[in-house]
Rosetta silent file (secondary structure, phi, psi, omega in degrees, C-alpha in Angstrom):
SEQUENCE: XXXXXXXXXXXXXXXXXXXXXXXXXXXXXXXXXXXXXXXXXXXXXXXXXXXXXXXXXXXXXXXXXXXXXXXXXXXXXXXXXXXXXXXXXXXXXXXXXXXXXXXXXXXXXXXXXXXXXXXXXXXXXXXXXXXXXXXXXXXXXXXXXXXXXXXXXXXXXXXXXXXXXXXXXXXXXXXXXXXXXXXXXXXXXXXXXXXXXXXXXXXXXXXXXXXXXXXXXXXXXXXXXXXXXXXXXXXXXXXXXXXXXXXXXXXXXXXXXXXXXXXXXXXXXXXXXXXXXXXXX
SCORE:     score description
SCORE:     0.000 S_00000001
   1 L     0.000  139.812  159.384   44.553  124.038   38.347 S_00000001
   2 L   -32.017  157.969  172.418   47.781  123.289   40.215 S_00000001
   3 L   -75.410  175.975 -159.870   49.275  119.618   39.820 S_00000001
   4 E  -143.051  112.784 -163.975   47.716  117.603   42.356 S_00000001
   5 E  -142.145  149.290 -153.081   50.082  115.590   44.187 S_00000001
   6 E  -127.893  112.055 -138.793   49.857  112.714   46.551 S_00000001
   7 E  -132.790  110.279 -167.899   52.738  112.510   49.129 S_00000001
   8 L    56.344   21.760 -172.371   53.493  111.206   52.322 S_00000001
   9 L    63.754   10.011  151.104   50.302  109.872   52.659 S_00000001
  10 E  -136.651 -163.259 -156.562   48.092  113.214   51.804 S_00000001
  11 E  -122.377  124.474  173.510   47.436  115.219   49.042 S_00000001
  12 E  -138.544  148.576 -172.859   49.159  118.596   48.122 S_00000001
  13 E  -111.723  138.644  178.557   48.950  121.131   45.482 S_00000001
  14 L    92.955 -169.738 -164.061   51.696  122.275   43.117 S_00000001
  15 L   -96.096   58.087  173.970   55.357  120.708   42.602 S_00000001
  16 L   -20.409  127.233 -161.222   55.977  119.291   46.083 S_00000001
  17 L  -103.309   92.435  169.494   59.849  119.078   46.501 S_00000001
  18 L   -60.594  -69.285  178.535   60.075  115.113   47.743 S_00000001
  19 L   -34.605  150.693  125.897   64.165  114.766   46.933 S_00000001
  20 L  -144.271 -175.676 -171.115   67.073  115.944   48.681 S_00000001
  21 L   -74.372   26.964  171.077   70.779  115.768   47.835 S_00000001
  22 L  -112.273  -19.904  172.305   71.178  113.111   49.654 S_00000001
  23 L   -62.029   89.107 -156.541   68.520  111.272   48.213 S_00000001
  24 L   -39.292  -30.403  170.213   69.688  108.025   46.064 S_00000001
  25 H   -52.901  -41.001 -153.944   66.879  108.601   43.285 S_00000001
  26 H  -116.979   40.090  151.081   68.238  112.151   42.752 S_00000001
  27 H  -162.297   -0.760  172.389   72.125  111.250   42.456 S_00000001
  28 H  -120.946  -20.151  176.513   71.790  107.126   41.535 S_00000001
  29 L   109.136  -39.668 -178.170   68.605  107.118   39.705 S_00000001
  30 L   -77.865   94.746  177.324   66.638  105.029   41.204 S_00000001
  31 E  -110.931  116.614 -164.960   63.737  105.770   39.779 S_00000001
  32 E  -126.523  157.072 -176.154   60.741  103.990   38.275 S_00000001
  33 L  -130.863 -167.048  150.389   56.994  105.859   36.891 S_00000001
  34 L  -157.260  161.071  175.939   53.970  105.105   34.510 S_00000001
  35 E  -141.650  155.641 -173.285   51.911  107.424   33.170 S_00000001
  36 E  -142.603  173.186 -179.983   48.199  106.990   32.255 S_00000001
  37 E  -132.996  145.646  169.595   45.891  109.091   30.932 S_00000001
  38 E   -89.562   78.305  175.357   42.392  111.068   31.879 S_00000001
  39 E  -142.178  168.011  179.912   40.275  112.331   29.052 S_00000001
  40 L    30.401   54.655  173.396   36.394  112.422   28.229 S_00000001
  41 L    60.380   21.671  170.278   35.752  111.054   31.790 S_00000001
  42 E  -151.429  144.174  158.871   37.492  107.721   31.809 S_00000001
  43 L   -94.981  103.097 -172.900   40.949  106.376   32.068 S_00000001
  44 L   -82.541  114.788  163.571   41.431  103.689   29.939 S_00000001
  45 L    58.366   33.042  133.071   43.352  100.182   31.236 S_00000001
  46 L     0.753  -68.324 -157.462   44.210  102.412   34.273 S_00000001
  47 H   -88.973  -20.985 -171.420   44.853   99.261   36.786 S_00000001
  48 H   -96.019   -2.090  163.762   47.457   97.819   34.113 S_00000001
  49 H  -101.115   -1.884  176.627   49.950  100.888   34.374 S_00000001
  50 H   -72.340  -51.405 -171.392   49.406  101.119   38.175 S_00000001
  51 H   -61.668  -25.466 -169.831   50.268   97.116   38.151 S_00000001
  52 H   -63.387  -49.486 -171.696   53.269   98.004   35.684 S_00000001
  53 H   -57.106  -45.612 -164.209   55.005  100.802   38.175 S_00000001
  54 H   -70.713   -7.298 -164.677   55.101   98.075   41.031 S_00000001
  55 H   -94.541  -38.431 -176.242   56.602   95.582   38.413 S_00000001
  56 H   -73.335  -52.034 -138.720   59.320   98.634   37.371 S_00000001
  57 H   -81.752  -31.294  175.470   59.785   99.003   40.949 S_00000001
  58 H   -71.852  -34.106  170.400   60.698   95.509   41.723 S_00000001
  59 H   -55.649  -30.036 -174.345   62.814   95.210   38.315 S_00000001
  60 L  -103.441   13.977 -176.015   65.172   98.059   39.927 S_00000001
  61 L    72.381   33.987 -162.565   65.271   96.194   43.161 S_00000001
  62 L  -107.584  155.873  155.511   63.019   98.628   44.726 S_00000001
  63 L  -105.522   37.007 -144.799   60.164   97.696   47.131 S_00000001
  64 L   -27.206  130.158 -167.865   56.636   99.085   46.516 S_00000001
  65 L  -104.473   16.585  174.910   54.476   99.067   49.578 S_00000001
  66 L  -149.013  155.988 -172.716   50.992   99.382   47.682 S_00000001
  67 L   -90.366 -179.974  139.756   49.771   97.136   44.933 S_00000001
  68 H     2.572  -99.359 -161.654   47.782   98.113   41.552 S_00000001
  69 H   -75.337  -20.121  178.510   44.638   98.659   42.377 S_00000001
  70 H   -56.511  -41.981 -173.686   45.398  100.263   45.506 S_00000001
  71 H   -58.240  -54.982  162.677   47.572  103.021   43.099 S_00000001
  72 H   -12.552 -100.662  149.046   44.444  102.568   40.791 S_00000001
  73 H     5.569  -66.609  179.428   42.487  103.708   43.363 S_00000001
  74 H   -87.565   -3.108  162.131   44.688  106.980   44.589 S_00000001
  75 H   -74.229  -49.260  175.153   44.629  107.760   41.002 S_00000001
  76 H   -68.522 -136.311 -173.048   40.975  108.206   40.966 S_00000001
  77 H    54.099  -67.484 -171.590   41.034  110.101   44.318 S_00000001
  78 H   -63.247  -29.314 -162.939   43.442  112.589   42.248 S_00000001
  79 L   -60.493  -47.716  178.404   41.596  112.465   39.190 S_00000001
  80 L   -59.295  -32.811 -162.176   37.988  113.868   41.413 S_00000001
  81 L   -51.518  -29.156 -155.351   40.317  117.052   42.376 S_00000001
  82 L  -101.405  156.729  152.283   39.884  117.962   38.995 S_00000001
  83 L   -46.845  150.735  155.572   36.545  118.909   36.787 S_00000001
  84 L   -58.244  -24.360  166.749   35.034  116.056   35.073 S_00000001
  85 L   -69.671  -24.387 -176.624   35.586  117.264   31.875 S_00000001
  86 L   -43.632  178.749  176.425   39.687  117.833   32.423 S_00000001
  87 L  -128.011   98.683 -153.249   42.305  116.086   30.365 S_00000001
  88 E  -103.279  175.944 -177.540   44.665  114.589   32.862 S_00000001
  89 E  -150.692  108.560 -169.586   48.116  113.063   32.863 S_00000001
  90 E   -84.428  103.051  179.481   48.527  110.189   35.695 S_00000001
  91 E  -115.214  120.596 -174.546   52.140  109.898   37.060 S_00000001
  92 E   -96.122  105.992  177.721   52.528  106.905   39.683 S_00000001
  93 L  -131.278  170.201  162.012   56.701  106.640   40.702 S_00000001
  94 L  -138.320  139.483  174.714   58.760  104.811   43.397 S_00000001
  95 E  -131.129  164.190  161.072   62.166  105.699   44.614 S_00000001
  96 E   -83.942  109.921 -178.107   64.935  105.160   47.014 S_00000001
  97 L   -62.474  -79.612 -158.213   65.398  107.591   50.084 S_00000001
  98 L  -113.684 -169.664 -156.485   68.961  105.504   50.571 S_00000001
  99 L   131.864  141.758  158.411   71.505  103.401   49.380 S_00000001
 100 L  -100.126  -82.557  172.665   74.767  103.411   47.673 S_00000001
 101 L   -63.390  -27.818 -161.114   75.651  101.387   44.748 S_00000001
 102 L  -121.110  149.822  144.106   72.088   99.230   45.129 S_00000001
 103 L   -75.709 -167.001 -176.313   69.058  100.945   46.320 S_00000001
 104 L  -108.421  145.202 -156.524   68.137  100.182   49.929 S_00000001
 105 H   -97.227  -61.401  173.897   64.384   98.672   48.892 S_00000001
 106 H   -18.751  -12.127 -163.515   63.337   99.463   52.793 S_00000001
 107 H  -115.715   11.562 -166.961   63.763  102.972   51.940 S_00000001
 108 E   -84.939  136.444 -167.488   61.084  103.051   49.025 S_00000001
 109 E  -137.710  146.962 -164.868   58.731  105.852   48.761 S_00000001
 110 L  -122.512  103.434  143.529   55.831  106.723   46.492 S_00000001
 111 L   -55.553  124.822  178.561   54.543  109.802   44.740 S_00000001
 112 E  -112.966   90.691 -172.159   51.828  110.247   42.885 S_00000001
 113 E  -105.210   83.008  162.741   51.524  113.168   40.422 S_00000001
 114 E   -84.836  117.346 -175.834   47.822  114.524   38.698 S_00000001
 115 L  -140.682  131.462  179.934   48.290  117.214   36.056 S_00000001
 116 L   -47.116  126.450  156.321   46.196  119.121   33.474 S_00000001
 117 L  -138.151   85.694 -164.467   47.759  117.764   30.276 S_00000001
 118 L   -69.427  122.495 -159.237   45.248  118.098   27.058 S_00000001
 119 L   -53.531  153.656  167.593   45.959  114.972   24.627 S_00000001
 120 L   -61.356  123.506 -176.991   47.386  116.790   21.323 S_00000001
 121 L   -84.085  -49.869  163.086   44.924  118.038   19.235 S_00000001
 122 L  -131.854  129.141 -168.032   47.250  116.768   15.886 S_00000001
 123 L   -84.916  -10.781  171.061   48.854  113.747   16.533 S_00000001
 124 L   -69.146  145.435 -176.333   50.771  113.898   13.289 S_00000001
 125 E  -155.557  161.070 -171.375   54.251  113.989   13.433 S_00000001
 126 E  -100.735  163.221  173.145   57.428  113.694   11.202 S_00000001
 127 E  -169.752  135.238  146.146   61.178  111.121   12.957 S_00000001
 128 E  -114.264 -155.205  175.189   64.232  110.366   11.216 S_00000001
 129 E  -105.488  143.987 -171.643   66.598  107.661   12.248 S_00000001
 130 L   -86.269  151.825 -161.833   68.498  108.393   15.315 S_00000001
 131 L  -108.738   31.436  173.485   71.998  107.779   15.037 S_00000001
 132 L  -117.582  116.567  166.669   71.642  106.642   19.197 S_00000001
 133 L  -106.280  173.244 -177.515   70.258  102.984   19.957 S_00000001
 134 E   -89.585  147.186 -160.524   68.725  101.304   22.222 S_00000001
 135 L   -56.406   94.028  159.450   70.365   99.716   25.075 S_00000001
 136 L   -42.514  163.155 -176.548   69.985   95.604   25.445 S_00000001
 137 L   -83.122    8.464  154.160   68.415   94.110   28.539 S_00000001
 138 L   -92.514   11.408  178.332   72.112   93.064   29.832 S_00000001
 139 L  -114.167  -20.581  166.259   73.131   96.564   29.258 S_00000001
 140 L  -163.526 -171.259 -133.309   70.362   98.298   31.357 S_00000001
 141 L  -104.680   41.981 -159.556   67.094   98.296   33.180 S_00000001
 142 L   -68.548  -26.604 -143.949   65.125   98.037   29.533 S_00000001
 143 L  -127.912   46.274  119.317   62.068   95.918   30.791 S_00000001
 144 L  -130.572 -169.237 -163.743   60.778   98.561   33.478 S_00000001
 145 L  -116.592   73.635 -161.827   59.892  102.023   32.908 S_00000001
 146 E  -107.023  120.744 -177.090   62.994  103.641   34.718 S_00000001
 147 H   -55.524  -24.621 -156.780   63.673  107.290   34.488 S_00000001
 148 H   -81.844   -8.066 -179.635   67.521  106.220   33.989 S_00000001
 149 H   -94.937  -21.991 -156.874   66.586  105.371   30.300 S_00000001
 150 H   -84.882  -50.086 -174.921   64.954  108.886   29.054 S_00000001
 151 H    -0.196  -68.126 -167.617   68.437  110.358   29.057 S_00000001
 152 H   -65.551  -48.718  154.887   69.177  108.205   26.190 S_00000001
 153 H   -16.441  -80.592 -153.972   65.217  109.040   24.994 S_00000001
 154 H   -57.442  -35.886  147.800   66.062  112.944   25.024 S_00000001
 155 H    -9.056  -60.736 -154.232   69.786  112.171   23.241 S_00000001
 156 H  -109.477  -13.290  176.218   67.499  111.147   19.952 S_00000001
 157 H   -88.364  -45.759  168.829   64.715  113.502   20.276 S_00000001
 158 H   -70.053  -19.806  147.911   67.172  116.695   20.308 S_00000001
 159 H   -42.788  -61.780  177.757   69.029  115.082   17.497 S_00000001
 160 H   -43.321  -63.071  174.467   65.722  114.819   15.811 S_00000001
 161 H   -45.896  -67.696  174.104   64.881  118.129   16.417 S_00000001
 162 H   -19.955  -37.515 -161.161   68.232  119.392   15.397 S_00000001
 163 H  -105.087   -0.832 -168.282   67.943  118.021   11.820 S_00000001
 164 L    92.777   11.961  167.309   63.926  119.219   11.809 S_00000001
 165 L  -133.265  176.577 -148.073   61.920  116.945   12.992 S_00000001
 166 L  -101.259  -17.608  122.899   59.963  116.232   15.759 S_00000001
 167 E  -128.451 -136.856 -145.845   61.289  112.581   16.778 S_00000001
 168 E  -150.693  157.011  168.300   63.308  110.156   16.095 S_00000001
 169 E  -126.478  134.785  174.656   63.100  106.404   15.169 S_00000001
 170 E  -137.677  158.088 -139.879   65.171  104.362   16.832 S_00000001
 171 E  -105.594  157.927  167.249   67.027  101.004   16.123 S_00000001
 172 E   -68.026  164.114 -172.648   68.094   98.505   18.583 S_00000001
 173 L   -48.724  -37.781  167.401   71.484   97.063   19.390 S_00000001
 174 L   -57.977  -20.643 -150.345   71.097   94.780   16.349 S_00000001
 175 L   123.561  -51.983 -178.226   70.137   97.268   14.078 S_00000001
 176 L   -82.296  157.806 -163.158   66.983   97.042   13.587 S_00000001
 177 E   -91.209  125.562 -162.660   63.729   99.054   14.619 S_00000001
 178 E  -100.590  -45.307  147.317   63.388   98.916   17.658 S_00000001
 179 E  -171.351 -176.956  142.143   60.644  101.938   18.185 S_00000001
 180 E   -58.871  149.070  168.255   60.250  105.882   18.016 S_00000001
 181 L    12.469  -68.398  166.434   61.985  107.942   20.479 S_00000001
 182 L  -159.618   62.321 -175.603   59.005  107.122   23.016 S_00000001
 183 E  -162.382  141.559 -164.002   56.295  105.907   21.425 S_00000001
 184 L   -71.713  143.534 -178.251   55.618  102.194   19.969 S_00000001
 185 L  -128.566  135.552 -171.356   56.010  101.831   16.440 S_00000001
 186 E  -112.409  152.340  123.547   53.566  100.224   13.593 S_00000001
 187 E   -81.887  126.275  170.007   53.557   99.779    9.669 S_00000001
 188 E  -124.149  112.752 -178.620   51.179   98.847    7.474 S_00000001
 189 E  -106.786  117.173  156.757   52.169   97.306    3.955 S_00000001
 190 L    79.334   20.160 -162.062   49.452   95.724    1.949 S_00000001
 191 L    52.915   36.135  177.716   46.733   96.213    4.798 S_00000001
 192 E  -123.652  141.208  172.310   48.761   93.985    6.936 S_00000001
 193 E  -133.074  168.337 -179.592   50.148   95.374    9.594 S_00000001
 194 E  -133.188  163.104  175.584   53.542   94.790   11.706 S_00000001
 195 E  -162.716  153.135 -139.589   55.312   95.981   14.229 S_00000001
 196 E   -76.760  128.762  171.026   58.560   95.322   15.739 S_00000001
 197 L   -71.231  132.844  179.515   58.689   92.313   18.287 S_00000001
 198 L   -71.033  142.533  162.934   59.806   93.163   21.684 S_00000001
 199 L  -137.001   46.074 -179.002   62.956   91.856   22.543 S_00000001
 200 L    75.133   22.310  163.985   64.108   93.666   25.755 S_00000001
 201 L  -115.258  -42.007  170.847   65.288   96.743   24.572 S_00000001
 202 L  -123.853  158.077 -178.439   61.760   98.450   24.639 S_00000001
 203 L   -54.674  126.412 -174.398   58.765   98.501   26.507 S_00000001
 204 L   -79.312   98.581 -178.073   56.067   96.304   25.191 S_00000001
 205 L   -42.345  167.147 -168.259   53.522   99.584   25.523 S_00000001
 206 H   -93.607  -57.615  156.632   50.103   99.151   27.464 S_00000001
 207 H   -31.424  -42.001 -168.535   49.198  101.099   24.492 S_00000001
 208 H   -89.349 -100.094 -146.720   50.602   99.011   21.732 S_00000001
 209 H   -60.951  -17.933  132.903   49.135   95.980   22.941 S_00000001
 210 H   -26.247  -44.658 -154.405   45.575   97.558   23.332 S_00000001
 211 H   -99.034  -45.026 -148.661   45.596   98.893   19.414 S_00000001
 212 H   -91.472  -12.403  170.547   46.973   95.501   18.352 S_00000001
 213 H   -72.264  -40.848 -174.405   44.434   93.309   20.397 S_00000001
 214 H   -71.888  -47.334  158.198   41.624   95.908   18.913 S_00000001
 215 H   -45.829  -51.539  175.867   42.767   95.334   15.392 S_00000001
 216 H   -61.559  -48.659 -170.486   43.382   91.471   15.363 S_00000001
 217 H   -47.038  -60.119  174.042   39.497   91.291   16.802 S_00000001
 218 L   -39.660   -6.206  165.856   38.615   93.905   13.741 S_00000001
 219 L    91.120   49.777  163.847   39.964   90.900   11.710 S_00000001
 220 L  -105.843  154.672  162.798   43.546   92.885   10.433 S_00000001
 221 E   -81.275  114.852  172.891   46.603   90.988   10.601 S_00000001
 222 L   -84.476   23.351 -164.586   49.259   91.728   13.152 S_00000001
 223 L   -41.621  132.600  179.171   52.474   90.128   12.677 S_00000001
 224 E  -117.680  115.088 -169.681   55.182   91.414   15.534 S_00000001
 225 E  -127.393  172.580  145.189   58.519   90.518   13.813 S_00000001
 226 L   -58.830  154.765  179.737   62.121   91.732   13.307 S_00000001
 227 L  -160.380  109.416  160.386   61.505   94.696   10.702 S_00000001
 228 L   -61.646  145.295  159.640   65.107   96.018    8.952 S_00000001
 229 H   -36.666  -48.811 -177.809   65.046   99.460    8.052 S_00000001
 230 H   -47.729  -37.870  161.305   64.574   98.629    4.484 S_00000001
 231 H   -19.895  -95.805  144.082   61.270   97.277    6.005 S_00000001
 232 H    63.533 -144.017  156.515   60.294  100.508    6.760 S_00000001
 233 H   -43.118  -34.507 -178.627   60.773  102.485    4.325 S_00000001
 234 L   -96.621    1.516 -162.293   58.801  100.686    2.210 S_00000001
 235 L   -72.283  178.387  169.491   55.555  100.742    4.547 S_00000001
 236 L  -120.168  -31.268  140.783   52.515  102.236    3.075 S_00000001
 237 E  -149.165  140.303  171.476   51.638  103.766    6.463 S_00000001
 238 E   -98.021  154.455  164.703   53.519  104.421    9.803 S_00000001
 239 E  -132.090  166.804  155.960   51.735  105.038   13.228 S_00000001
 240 E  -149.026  161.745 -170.380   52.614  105.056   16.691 S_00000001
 241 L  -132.844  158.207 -163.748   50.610  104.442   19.905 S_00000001
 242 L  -177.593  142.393 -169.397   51.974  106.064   23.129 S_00000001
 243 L   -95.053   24.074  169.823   50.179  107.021   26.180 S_00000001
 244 L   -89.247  -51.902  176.355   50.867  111.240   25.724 S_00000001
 245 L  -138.575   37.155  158.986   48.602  110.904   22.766 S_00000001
 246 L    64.909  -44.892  162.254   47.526  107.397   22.182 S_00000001
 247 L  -147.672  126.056  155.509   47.628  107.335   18.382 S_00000001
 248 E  -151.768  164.600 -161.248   49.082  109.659   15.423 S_00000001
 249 E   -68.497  147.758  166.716   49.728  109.133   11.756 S_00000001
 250 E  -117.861  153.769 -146.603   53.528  109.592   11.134 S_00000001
 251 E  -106.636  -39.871 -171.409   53.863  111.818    8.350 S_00000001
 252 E  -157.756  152.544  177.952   57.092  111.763    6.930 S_00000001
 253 E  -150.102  105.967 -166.827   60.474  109.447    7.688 S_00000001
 254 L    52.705  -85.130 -156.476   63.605  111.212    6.581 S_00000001
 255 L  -123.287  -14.042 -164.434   63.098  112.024    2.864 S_00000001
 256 E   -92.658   93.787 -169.972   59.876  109.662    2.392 S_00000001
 257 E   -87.387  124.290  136.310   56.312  110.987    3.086 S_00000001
 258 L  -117.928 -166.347 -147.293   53.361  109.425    4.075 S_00000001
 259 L  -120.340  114.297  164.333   49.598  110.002    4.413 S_00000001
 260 L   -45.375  113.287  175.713   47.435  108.796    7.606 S_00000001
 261 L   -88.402  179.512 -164.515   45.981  106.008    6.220 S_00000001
 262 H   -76.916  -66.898 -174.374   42.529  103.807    6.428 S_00000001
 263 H   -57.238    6.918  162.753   44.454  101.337    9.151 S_00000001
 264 H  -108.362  -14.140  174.986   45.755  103.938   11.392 S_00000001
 265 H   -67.393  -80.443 -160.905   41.985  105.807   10.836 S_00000001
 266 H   -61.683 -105.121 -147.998   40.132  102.152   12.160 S_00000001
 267 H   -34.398  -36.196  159.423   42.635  102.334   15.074 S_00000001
 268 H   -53.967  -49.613 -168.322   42.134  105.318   16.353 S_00000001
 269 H   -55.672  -49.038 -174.702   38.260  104.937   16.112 S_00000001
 270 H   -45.858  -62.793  167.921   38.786  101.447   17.660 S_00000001
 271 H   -43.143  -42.828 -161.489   41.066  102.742   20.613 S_00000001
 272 H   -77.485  -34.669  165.166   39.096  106.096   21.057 S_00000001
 273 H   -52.263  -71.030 -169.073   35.785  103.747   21.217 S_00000001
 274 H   -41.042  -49.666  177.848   37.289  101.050   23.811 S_00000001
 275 L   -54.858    2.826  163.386   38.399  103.960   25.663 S_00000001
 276 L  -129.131   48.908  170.517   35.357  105.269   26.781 S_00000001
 277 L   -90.763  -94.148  -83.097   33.910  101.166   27.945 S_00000001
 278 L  -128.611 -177.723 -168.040   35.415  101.618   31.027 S_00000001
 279 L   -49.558  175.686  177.927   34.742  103.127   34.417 S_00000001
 280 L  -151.618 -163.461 -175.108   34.303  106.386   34.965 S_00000001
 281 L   -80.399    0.000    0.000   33.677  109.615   37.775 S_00000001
């Protein structure tokens, strides 16, 4: 099926042209999304990336004229368009019609984008370290989920690529790991496992904090710390959770290989259970 797209207050099929060149989002940026996911009839923790775009929207001075659940809400709507069985990809965004330097937040307008996207059948994947970091939050808009950041995003994934692998891990202004490319990043040493504390350079994922609330219950240990490269390197398995494919095993990190391990196996089953608790079509 066409994308399914919600616009001006109806519904249209295929890649609706919103923008024009006059339009501050398409020559200033301002631009903020989430994405959620559809699959095996439920969207799981839904209402918290609907609440997150109006939170993005406000972080970029923008003004969103519908809450959460209302987005929630026009998400399902798009979601019925589809068979029940599809595998969907939820995109919620607000922009600026005007503006110059600032947007004008009176001028904010909302799109809504439902598209067949089937979750990745193998979630394994290989990253080396990107020689691009991430941005502090007094150097950009790090703590919403602002289109004006993937730039830097694609910058380390075609690096990645470049050198032969399929992303990238990247370190923060300090140094230190900060996440993959665009997807939250875990270790596990000694069946304990960590992952990097946020500290305003990347998005504390919806995702992330799902797998690590499902784990701590499962009784594993979660420590969210600084974690040096050497750190690492030295894991006995990496994962990442992301909402394009929720969890995969990372495979290899530069010259170092590892194996999907028993703690990224009980997280998936643990995510892929909670994900089908919650409503559904």
């Amino acid at each position: 099926m066409l994308p399914q797209i919600f616009a001006n207050g109806s519904w249209h099929e295929g890649n609706l042209p919103v923008m024009g060149p006059m339009t501050h989002a398409a020559w200033l940026g301002s631009v903020v999304f989430d994405g959620a996911r559809y699959f095996g009839r439920h969207a799981p923790d839904l209402e918290l990336h609907c609440r997150r775009v109006t939170t993005s929207a406000r972080l970029l001075g923008l003004e969103p004229m519908l809450t959460g659940p209302e987005i929630a809400e026009l998400c399902w709507c798009g979601i019925r368009r589809f068979p029940p069985e599809a595998e969907l990809y939820l995109r919620p965004m607000f922009f600026a019609e005007t503006g110059f330097a600032e947007p004008d937040p009176e001028s904010t307008q909302f799109v809504l984008a439902v598209h067949e996207a089937p979750l990745p059948k193998t979630p394994e994947f290989t990253a080396c370290l990107s020689s691009f970091r991430r941005p502090a939050r007094d150097m950009a808009p790090t703590e919403a989920k602002a289109s004006c950041l993937y730039p830097n995003v694609g910058r380390a994934v075609h690096e990645a690529k470049a050198r032969g692998f399929d992303t990238a891990v990247v370190r923060d202004a300090c140094g230190n790991i900060a996440e993959f490319a665009y997807t939250n990043l875990f270790l596990v040493k000694d069946a304990v496992v960590h992952t990097p504390a946020p500290n305003g350079t990347f998005l504390n994922g919806i995702t992330r904090q799902r797998v690590a609330a499902l784990l701590r219950e499962a009784g594993v240990s979660v420590i969210e710390r600084t974690i040096p490269v050497e750190d690492l390197m030295e894991a006995d398995e990496v994962f990442a959770t992301g909402n394009w494919f929720k969890l995969g095993p990372c495979t290899r990190i530069e010259d170092r290989r590892f194996l999907p391990g028993p703690v990224y196996a009980l997280a998936r089953k643990l995510y892929m259970r909670f994900a089908q608790e919650g409503p559904t079509i």
